[in-house]
Chimera marker file (.cmm) of the C-alpha trace (Angstrom):
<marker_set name="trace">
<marker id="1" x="7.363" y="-10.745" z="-0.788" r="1" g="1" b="0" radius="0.5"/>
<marker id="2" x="8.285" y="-7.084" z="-1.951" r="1" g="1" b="0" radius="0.5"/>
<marker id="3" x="4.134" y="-6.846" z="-1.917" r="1" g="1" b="0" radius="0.5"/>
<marker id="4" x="3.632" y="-7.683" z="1.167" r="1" g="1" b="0" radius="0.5"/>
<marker id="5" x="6.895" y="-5.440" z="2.787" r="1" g="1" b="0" radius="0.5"/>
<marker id="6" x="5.073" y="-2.336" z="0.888" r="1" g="1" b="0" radius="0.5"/>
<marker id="7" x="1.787" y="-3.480" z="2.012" r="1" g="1" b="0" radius="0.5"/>
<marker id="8" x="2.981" y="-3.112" z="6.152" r="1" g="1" b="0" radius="0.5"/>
<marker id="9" x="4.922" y="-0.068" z="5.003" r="1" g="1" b="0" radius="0.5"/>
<marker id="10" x="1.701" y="2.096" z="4.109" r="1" g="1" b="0" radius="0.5"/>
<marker id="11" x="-0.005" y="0.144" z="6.799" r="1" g="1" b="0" radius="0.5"/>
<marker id="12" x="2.650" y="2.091" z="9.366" r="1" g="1" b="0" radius="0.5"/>
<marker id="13" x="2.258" y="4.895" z="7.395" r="1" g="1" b="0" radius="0.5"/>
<marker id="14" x="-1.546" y="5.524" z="7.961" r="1" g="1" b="0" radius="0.5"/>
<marker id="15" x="-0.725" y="3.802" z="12.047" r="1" g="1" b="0" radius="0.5"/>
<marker id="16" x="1.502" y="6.802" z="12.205" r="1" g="1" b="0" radius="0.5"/>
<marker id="17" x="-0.665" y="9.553" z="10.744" r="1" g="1" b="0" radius="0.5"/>
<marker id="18" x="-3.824" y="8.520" z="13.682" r="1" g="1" b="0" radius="0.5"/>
<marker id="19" x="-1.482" y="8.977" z="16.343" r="1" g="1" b="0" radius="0.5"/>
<marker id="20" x="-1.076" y="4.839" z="16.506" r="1" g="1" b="0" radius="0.5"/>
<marker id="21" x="2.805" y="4.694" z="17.473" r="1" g="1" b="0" radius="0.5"/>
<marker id="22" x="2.969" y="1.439" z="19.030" r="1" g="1" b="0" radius="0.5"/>
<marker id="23" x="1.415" y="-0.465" z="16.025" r="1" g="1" b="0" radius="0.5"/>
<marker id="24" x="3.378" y="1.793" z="13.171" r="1" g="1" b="0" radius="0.5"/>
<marker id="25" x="6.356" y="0.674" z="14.851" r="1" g="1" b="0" radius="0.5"/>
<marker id="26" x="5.461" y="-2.772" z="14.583" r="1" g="1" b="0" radius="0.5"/>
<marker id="27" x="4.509" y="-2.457" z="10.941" r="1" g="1" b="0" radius="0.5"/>
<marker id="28" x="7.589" y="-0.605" z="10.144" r="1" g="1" b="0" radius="0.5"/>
<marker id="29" x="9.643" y="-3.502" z="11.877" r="1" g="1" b="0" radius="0.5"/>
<marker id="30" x="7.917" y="-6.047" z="9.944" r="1" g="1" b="0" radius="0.5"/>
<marker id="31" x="8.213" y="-4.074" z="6.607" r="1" g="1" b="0" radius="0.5"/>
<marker id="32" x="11.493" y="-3.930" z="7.085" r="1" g="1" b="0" radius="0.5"/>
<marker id="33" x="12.235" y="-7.964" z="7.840" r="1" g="1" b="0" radius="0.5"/>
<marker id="34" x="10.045" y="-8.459" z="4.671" r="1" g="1" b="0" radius="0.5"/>
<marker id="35" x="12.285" y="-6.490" z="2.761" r="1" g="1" b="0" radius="0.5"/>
<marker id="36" x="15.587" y="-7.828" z="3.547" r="1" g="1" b="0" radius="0.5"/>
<marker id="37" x="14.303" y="-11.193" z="2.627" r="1" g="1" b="0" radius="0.5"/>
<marker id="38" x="13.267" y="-9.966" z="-0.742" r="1" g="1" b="0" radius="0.5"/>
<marker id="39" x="16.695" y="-8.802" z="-1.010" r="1" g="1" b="0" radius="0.5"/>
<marker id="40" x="18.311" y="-11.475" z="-0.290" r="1" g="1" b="0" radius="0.5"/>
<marker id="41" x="16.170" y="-13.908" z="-1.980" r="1" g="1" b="0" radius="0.5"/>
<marker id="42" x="16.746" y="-11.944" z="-4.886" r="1" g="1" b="0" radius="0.5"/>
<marker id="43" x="19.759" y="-11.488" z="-4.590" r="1" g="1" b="0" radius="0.5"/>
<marker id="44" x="20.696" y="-15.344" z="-4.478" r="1" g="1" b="0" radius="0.5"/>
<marker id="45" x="18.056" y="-16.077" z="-7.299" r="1" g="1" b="0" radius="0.5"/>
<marker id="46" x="20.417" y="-13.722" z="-9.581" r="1" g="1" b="0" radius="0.5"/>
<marker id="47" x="23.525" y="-15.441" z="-8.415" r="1" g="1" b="0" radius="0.5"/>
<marker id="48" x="22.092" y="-18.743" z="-8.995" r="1" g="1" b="0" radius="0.5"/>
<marker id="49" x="20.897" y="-17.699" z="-13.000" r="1" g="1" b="0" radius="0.5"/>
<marker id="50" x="24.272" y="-16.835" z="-13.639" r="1" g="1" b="0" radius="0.5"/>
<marker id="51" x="25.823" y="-19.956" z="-12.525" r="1" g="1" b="0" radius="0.5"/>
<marker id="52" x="23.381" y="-21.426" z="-14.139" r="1" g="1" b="0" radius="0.5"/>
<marker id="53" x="23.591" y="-20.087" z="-18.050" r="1" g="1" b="0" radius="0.5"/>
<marker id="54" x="27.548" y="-20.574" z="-17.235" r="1" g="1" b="0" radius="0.5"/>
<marker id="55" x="27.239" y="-24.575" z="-17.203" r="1" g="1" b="0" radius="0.5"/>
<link id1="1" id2="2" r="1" g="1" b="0" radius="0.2"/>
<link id1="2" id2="3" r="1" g="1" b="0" radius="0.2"/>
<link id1="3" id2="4" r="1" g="1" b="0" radius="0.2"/>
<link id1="4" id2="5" r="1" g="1" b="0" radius="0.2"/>
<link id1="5" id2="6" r="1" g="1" b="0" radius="0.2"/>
<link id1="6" id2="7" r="1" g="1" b="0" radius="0.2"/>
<link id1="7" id2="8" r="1" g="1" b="0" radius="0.2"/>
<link id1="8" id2="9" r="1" g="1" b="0" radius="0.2"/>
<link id1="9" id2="10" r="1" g="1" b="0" radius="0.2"/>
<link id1="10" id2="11" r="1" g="1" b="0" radius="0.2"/>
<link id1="11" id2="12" r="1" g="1" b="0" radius="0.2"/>
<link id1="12" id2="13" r="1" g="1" b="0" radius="0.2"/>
<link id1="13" id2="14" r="1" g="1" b="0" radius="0.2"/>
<link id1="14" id2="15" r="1" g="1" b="0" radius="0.2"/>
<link id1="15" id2="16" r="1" g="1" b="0" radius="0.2"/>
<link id1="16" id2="17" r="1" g="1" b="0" radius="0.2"/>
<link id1="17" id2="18" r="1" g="1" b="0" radius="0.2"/>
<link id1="18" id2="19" r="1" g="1" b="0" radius="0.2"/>
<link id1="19" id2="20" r="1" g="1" b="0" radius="0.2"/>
<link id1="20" id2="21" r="1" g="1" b="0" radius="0.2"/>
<link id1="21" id2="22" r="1" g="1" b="0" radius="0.2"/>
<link id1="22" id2="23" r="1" g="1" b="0" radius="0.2"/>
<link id1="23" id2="24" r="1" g="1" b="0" radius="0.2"/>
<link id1="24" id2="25" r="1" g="1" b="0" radius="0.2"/>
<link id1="25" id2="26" r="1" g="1" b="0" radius="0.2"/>
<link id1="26" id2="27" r="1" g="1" b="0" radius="0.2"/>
<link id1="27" id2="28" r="1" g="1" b="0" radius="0.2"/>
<link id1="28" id2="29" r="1" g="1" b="0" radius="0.2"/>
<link id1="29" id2="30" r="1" g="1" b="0" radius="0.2"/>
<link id1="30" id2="31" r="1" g="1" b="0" radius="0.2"/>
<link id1="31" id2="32" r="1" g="1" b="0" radius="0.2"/>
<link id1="32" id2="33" r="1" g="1" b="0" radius="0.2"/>
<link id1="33" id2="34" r="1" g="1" b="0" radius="0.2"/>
<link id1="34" id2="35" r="1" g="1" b="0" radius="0.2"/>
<link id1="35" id2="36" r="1" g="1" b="0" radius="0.2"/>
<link id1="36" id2="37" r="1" g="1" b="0" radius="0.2"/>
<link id1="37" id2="38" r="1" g="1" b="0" radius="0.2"/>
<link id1="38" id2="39" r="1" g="1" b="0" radius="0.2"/>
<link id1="39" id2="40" r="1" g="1" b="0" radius="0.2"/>
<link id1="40" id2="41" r="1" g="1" b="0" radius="0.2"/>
<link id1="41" id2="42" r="1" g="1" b="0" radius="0.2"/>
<link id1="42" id2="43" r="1" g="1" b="0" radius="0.2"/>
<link id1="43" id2="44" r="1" g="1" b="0" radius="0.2"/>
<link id1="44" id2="45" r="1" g="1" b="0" radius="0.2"/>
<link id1="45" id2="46" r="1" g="1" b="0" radius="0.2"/>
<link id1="46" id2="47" r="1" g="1" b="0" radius="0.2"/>
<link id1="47" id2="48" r="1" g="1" b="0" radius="0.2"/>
<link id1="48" id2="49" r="1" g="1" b="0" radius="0.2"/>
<link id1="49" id2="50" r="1" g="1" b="0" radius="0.2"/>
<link id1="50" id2="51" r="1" g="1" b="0" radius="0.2"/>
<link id1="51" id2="52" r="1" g="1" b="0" radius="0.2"/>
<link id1="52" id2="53" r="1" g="1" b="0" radius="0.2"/>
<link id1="53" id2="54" r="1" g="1" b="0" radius="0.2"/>
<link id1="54" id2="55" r="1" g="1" b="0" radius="0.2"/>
</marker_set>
């Protein structure tokens, strides 16, 4: 998942260098999504070791 959100992230990032606003956006708004899922997904796979090893 973080692949993919850094993936769309340099794909903005070369949108935005050739002048291609509308689709750097895009990428930049789907980078973003991608990341806050890894986050979270993360996140909850942490919490869910923890209760885990306690049992």
């Amino acid at each position: 998942m973080l692949h993919y959100a850094v993936v769309f992230l340099i794909i903005a990032l070369v949108a935005a260098i050739f002048g291609f606003g509308g689709i750097a956006s895009g990428a930049v708004g789907i980078a973003k999504i991608l990341f806050f899922i890894f986050v979270i997904m993360a996140v909850i796979s942490f919490v869910m070791s923890l209760l885990k090893s306690k049992s």
